[in-house]
C-alpha positions in Angstrom: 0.0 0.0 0.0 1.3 3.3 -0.7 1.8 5.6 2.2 0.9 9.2 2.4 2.4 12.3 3.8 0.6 15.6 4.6 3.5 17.8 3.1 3.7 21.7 4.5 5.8 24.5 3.0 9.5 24.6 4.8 10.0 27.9 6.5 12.3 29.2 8.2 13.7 32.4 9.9 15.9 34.1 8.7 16.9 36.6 11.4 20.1 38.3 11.3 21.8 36.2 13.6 24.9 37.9 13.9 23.7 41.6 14.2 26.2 43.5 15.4 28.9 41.1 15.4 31.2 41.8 12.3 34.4 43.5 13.3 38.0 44.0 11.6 41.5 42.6 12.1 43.4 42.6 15.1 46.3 45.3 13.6 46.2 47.9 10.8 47.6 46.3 7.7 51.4 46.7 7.3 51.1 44.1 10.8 49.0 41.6 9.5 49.3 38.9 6.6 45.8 36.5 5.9 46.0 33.9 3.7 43.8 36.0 1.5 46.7 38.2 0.6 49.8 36.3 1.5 51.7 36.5 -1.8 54.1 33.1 -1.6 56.7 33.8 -3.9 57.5 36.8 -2.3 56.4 35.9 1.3 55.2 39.7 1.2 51.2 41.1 1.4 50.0 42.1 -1.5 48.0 45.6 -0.4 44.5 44.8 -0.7 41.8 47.1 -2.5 39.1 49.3 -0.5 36.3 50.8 -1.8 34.6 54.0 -0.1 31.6 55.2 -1.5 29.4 58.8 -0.9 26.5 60.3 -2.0 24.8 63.7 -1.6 21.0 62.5 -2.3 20.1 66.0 -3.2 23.3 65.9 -5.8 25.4 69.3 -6.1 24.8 72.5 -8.8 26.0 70.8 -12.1 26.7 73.9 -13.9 29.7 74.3 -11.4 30.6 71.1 -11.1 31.2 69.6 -14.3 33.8 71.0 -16.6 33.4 72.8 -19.9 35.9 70.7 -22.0 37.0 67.2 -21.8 39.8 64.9 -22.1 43.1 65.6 -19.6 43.2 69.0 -21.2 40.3 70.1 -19.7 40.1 73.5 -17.2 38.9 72.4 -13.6 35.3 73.6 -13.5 34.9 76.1 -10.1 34.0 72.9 -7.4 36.9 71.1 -8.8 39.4 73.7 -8.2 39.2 73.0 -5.2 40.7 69.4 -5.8 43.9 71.5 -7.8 46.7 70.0 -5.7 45.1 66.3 -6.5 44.1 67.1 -10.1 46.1 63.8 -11.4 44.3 61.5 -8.7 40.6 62.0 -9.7 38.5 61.9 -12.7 35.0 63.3 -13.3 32.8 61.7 -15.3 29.8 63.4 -17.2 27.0 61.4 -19.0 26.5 58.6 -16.6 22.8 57.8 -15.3 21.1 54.7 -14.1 18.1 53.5 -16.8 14.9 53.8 -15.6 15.9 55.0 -12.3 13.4 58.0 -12.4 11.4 59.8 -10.2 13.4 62.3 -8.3 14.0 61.8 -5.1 12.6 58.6 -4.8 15.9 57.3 -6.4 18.1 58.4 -3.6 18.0 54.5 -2.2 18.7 53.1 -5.6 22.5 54.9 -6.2 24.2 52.0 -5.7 21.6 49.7 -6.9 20.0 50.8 -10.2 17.2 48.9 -9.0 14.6 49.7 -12.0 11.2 51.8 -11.3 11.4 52.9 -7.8 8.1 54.8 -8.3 6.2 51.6 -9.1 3.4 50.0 -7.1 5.4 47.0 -5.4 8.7 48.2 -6.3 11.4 46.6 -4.0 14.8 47.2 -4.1 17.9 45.2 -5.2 21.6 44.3 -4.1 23.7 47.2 -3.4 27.2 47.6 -5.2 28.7 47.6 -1.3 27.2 43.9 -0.5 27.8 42.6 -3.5 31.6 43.3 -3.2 31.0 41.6 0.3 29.7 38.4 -0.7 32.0 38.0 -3.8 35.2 38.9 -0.9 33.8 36.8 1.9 34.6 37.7 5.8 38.2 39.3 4.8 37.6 41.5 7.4 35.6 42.1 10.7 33.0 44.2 9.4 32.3 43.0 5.7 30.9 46.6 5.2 30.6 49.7 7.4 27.3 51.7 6.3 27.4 55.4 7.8 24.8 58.4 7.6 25.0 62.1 7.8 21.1 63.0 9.4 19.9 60.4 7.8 16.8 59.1 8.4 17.7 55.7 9.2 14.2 53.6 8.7 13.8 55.2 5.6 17.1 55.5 3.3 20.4 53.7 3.0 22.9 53.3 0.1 23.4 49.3 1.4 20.7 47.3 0.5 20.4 43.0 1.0 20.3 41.0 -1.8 16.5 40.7 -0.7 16.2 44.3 -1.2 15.7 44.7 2.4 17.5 48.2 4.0 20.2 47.9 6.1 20.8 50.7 8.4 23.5 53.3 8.2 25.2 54.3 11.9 25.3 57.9 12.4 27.0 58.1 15.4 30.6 58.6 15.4 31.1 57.5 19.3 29.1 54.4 18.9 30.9 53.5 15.7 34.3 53.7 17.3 33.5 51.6 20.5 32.3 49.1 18.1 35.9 49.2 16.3 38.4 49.7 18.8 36.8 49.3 22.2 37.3 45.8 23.3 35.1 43.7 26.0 36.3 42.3 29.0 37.0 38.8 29.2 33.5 37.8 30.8 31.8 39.6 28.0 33.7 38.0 25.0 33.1 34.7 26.5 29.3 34.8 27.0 29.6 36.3 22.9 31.3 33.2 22.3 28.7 31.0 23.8 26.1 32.7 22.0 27.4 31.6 19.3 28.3 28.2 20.2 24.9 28.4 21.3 23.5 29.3 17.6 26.1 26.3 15.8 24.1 23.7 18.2 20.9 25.1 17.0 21.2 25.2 13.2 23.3 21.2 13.7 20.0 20.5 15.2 18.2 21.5 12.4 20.0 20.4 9.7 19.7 16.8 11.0 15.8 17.5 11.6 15.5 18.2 7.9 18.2 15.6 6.4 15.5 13.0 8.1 12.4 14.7 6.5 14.3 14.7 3.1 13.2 11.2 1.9 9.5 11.8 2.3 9.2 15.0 0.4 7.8 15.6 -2.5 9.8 17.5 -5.6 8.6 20.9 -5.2 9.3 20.4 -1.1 13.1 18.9 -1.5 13.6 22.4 -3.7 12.1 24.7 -0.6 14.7 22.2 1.7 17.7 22.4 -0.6 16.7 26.7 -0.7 17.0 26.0 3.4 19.6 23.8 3.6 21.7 26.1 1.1 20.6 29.3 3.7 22.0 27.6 6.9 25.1 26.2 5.2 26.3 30.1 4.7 24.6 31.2 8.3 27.1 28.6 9.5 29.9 29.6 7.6 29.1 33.0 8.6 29.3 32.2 12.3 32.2 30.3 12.2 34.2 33.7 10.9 32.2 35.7 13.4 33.7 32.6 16.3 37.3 33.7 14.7 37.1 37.7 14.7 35.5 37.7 18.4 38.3 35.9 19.3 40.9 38.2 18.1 41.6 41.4 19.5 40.4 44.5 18.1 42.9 47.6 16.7 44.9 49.9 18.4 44.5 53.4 17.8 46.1 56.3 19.1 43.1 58.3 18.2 41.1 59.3 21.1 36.7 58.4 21.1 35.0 61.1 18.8 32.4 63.4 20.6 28.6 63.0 19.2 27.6 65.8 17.1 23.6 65.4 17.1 22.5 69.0 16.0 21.7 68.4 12.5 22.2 72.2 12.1 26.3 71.5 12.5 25.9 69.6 8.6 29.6 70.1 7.5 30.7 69.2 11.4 28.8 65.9 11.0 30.3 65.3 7.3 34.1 66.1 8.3 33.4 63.8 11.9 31.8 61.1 9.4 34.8 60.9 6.7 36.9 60.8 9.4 35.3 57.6 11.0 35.7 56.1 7.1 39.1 56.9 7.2 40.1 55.2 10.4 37.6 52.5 9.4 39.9 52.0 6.1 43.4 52.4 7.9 42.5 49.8 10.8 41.3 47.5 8.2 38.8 47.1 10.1 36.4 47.3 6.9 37.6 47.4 3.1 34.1 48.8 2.0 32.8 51.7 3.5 29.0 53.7 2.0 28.4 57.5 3.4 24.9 58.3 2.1 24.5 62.2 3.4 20.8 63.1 3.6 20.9 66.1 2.2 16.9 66.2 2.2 16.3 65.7 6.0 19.0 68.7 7.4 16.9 71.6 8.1 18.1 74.7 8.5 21.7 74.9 8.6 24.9 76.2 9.6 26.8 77.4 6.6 29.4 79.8 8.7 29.8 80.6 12.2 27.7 83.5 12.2 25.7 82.5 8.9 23.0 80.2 8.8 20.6 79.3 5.5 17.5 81.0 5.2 15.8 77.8 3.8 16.0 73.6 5.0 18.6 71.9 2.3 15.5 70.7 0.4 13.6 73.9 -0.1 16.9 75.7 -1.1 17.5 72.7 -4.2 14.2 74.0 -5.4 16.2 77.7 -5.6 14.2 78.3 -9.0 17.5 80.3 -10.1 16.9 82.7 -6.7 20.4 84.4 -6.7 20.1 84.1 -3.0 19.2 80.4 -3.1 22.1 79.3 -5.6 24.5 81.2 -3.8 24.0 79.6 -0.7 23.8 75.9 -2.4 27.4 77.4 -3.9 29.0 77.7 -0.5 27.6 74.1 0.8 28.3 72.2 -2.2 32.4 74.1 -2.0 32.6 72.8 1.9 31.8 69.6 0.8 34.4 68.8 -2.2 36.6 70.9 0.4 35.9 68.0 3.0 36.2 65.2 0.0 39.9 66.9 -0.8 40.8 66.8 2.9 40.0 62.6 3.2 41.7 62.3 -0.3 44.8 64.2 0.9 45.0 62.1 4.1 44.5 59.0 1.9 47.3 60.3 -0.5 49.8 60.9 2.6 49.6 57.5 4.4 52.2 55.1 2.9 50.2 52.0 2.2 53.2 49.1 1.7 55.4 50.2 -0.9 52.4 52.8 -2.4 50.1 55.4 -1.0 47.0 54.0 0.8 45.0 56.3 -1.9 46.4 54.0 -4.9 44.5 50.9 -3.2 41.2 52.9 -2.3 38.6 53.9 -4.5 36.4 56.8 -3.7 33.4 57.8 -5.0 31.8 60.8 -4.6 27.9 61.2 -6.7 24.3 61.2 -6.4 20.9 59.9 -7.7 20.1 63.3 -8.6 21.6 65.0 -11.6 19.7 68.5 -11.1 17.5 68.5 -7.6 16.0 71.9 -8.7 14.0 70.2 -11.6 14.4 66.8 -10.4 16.2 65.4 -13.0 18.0 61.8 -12.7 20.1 62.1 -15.8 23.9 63.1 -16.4 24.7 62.2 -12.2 27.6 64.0 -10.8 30.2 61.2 -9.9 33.7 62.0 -9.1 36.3 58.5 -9.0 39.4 59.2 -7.1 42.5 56.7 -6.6 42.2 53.1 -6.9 44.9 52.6 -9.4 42.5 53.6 -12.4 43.9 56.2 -15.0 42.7 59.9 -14.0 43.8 63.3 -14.4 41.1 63.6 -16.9 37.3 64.7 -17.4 35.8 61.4 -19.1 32.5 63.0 -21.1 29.9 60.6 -22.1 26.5 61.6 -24.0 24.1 63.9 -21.8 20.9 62.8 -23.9 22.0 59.3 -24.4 23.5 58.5 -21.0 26.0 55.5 -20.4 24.8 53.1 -17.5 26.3 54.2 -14.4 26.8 50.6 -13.1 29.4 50.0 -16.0 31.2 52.4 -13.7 30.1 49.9 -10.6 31.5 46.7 -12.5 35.0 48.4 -13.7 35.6 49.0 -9.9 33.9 46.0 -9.0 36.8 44.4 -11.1 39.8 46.6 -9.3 38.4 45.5 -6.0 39.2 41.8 -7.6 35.8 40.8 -7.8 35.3 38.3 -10.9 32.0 40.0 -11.8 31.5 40.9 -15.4 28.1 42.5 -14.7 26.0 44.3 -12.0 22.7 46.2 -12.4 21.7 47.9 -15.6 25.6 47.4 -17.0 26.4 46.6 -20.3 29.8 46.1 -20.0 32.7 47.8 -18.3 33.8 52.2 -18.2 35.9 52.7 -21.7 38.6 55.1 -20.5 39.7 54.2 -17.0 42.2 51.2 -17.7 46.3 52.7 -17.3 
């Protein structure tokens, strides 16, 4: 007689188990050597790649911003002579956009995505270029990614999102980021962490053996949902044995002391400078190799532009200047303090020795937005500035500004310097003609 089974759908949680638990190596660079980088010929590390990525989701002024000519003749446009001094380390890049990424400012979560439609009913969000570089590098690191804000409103926007679509949170708090990096627990405390997650192994070996049993009796469709299960603890497990090995290991030194909190969302370029700062240290501990900034530009109210000088208008109100000379000039000033803040982290990358090279020819930074003209809400011809890296620069690389290149050609040509095998990502269709030395 043949049996029956009453088959239900396999579910299963799947929680972030290790919140808050991913952390980076025990010394800065030049004092450690994984197997990741260990180069056995030479018995010398070979300096791995980093990756630091910032956006302004209310963009900058273009007409200021992008230059008038192109090639590595071209005349610095008036933001970018402020990057003089660093002129051969950066190149800007016109015509770039993200197809069918419209919608204004609903496209501020969907920079480093090019998720399609974001104004659609049911529209959910894909992989961001930050954790996709994570999962193709694996747990080099203690924190795969670090994922900061400048008054950002947290529940709402990020630049890292799961492959799930699902937001991850950025950290805007400078103290709490920096006990999280250097500040190591006490003994008792990193032992009851440890039997967490001894505690969370036992768990997920019970389960696997509860669901190896059930295996024979399923049918087709319900061995597909197990091997989807299966397939999910596997990398949980994997993903907890790393987190077993970094909580074991101590955290950096640094002879930099704890950061105040700056909370006043008035203090804009205060928060900014304090947060580039954190993405520095962040890089130079090694502590993460990927680092997003997203600055929400559209939640700062009123804010400081000088010490006696505040705007007349919130940031968003004054992108809507509607050529007011008043409005303009003020969105002049803050967009200045900010490349002025990008040259100062670029400057600092340029003057650490990084091995044999300058910790800037290992690190890409990116510095863009979603929104190519906030006044009319335009998403076409972004603002994106590459620096470092290794790429070819010194020069203003102009692309069509009616018939836009995919920005995420951009994403898989650094995707590919980072050493990720990845011949696409997003909307690509291909790799960036003009950045290879």
């Amino acid at each position: 007689m043949q049996s029956t089974h009453s088959h239900s759908p396999i579910t299963f949680s799947r929680r972030p188990f290790l919140k808050s638990l991913g952390v980076s190596l025990a010394l800065p660079w030049l004092e450690t050597i994984t197997a990741a980088s260990l180069d056995k010929r030479s018995n010398t590390a070979a300096p791995p790649r980093r990756m630091l990525l910032i956006s302004n989701n209310l963009g900058v002024l273009p007409k200021p911003f992008f230059p008038q000519d192109e090639g590595t003749d071209y005349e610095l446009s008036p933001y970018l002579s402020e990057l003089t001094n660093l002129r051969d380390d950066f190149t800007v890049i016109s015509g770039l956009s993200h197809p069918d990424v419209a919608g204004g400012h609903s496209t501020e979560n969907c920079f480093l995505t090019a998720a399609r439609g974001p104004t659609r009913t049911g529209f959910r969000n894909s992989i961001s270029l930050d954790q996709f570089a994570a999962e193709a590098l694996g747990p080099v690191t203690r924190f795969p990614t670090i994922n900061l804000g400048v008054n950002i409103d947290k529940a709402n926007r990020s630049l890292s999102w799961t492959r799930d679509g699902s937001l991850l949170p950025a950290e805007d708090s400078a103290p709490t980021l920096f006990r999280r990096m250097f500040v190591q627990g006490k003994p008792a405390d990193v032992a009851r962490q440890l039997q967490r997650l001894d505690e969370r192994g036992s768990i997920l070996d019970t389960l696997l053996d509860d669901a190896r049993q059930l295996e024979q009796n399923l049918s087709l469709n319900d061995r597909a949902r197990l091997d989807q299960y299966l397939t999910s603890v596997r990398e949980v497990e994997q993903r907890l044995h790393s987190a077993r090995e970094w909580e074991m290991r101590p955290k950096p030194v640094t002879d930099q002391t704890p950061p105040e909190d700056i909370q006043d969302k008035k203090l804009f370029f205060e928060k900014f400078g304090m947060m580039l700062s954190m993405a520095q240290l962040a890089l130079e501990s090694d502590s993460a190799r990927i680092v997003t900034l997203m600055v929400d530009a559209f939640a700062t109210p009123v804010f400081q532009l000088h010490e006696n000088q505040q705007t007349t208008d919130g940031y968003h109100n004054l992108s809507h200047h509607g050529q007011s000379a008043e409005k303009v000039s003020q969105l002049k000033d803050a967009d200045r303090q900010q490349i002025v803040l990008l040259r100062e982290v670029l400057q600092n990358l340029a003057n650490k020795q990084h091995g044999e090279r300058r910790l800037l020819d290992s690190t890409m930074v990116l510095y863009g937005s979603n929104m190519g003209d906030s006044n009319t809400h335009d998403n076409t011809n972004l603002p994106i500035l590459l620096a470092g890296g290794g790429f070819k620069h010194g020069q203003h690389l102009a692309f069509s500004r009616e018939n836009n290149k995919p920005l995420c050609n951009l994403f898989v040509s650094m995707l590919q310097k980072l050493g990720v095998e990845a011949e696409s990502f997003g909307s690509s269709s291909g790799t960036l003609t003009g950045l290879d030395v």
